[in-house]
C-alpha positions in Angstrom: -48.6 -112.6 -6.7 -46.4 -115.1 -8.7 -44.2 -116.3 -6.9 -40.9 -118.0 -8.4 -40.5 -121.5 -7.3 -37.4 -123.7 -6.7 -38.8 -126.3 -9.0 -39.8 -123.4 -12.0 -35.9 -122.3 -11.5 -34.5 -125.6 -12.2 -36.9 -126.5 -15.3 -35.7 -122.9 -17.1 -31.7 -124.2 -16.5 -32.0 -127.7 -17.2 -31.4 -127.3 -21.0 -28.4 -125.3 -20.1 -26.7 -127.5 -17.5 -23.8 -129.4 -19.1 -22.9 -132.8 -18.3 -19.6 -133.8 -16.5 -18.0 -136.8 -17.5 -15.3 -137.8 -14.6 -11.8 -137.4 -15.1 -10.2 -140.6 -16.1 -9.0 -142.7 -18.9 -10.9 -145.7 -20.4 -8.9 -149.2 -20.4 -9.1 -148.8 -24.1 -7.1 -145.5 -24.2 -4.0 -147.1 -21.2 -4.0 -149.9 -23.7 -3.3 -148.1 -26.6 -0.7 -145.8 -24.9 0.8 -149.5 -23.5 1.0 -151.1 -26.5 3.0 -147.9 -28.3 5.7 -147.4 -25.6 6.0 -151.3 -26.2 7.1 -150.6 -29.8 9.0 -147.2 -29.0 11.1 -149.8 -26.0 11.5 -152.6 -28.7 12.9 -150.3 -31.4 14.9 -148.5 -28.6 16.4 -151.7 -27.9 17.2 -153.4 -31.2 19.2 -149.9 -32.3 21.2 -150.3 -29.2 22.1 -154.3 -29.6 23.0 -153.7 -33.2 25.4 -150.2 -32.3 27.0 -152.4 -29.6 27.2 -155.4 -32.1 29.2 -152.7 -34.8 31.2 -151.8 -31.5 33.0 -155.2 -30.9 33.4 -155.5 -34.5 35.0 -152.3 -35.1 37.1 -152.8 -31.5 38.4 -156.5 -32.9 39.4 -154.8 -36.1 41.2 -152.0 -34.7 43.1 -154.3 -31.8 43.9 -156.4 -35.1 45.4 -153.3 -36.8 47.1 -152.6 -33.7 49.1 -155.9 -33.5 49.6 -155.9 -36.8 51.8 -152.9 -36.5 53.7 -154.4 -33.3 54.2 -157.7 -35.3 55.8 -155.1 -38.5 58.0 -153.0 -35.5 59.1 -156.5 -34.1 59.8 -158.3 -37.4 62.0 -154.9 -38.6 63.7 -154.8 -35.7 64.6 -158.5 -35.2 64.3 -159.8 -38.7 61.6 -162.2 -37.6 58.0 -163.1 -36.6 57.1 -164.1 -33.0 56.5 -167.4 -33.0 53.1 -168.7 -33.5 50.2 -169.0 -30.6 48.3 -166.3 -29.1 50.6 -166.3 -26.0 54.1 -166.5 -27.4 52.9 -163.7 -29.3 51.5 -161.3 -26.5 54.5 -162.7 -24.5 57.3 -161.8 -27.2 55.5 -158.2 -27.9 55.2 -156.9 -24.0 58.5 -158.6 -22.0 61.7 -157.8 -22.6 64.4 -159.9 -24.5 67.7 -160.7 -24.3 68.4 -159.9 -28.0 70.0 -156.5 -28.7 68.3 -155.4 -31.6 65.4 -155.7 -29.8 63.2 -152.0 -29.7 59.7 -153.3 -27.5 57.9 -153.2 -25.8 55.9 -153.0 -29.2 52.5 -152.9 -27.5 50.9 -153.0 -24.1 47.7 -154.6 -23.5 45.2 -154.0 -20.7 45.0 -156.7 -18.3 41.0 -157.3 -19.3 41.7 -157.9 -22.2 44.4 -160.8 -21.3 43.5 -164.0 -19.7 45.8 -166.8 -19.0 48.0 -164.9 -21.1 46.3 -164.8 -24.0 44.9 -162.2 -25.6 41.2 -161.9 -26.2 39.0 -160.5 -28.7 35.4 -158.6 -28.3 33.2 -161.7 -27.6 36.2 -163.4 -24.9 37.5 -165.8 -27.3 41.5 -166.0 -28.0 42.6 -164.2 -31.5 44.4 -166.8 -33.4 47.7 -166.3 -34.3 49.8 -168.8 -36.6 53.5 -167.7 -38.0 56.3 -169.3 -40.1 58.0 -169.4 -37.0 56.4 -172.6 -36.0 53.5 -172.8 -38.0 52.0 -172.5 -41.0 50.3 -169.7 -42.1 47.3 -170.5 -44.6 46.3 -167.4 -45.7 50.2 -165.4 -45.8 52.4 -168.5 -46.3 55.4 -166.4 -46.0 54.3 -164.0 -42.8 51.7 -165.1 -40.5 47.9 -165.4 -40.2 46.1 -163.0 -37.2 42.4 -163.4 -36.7 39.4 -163.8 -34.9 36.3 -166.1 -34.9 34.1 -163.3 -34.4 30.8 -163.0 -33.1 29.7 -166.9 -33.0 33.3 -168.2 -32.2 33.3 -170.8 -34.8 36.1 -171.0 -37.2 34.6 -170.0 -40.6 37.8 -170.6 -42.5 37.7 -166.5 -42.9 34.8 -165.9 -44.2 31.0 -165.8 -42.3 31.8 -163.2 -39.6 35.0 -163.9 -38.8 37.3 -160.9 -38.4 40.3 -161.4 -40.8 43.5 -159.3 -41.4 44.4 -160.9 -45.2 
């Protein structure tokens, strides 16, 4: 009688038995997935500085707008320009005077964006504000100049990123 061995068994499957690699990743794959969430995160994060970058502009032009109007109201109503410097000028638009014709307040600022009475742009630097009523305007000799230094802070004489309203 034949019989069937254990060992005969295992020689007839062995050309059928399929291999099992173990369930993991190589170094070379978690590397590759590393170094492309790197880029995704760096291309993430350069979008988002330069929309917040577009923000303060666009926020320093429109709070330039805004006092520009105020400055009109005043100057219609009173016949004049508040005098020149950042706080005369936030000081003369909020706070009641003693003159008649005066209509104000003409604007109301939020108290962050005041700081020792001055009024500040997107990056934390005064706005500049020079008038005929003691000063002298370069850019409107007859009205007033209203600007800021932008982004780096440094007078660029309007130009380079300084935000202008001429």
């Amino acid at each position: 009688m034949n019989r069937l061995r254990i060992t005969d068994c295992e020689s007839r499957i062995a050309p059928f038995k399929i291999k099992m690699r173990p369930m993991a990743f190589t170094l070379v794959e978690l590397l590759v997935v590393i170094a492309i969430l790197g880029i995704l995160i760096s291309l993430v994060t350069a979008g988002a500085q330069a929309a917040r970058r577009r923000g303060a502009i666009t926020k320093a032009k429109a709070t330039l707008s805004a006092v520009e109007t105020a400055i009109a109201m005043y100057d219609a109503d009173l016949g004049h320009y508040p005098p020149t410097e950042n706080e005369n000028l936030v000081k003369t638009l909020q706070e009641t005077q003693e003159d008649l014709d005066w209509q104000g307040p003409y604007i109301e600022f939020k108290k962050e964006e005041l700081q020792d009475g001055k009024l500040l742009d997107s990056w934390g630097n005064p706005y500049v504000y020079v008038s005929v009523e003691g000063g002298s305007p370069t850019h409107r000799e007859h009205s007033y100049d209203l600007f800021s230094y932008g982004p780096n802070g440094v007078d660029d004489q309007g130009g380079g990123d300084d935000i202008i309203t001429w």
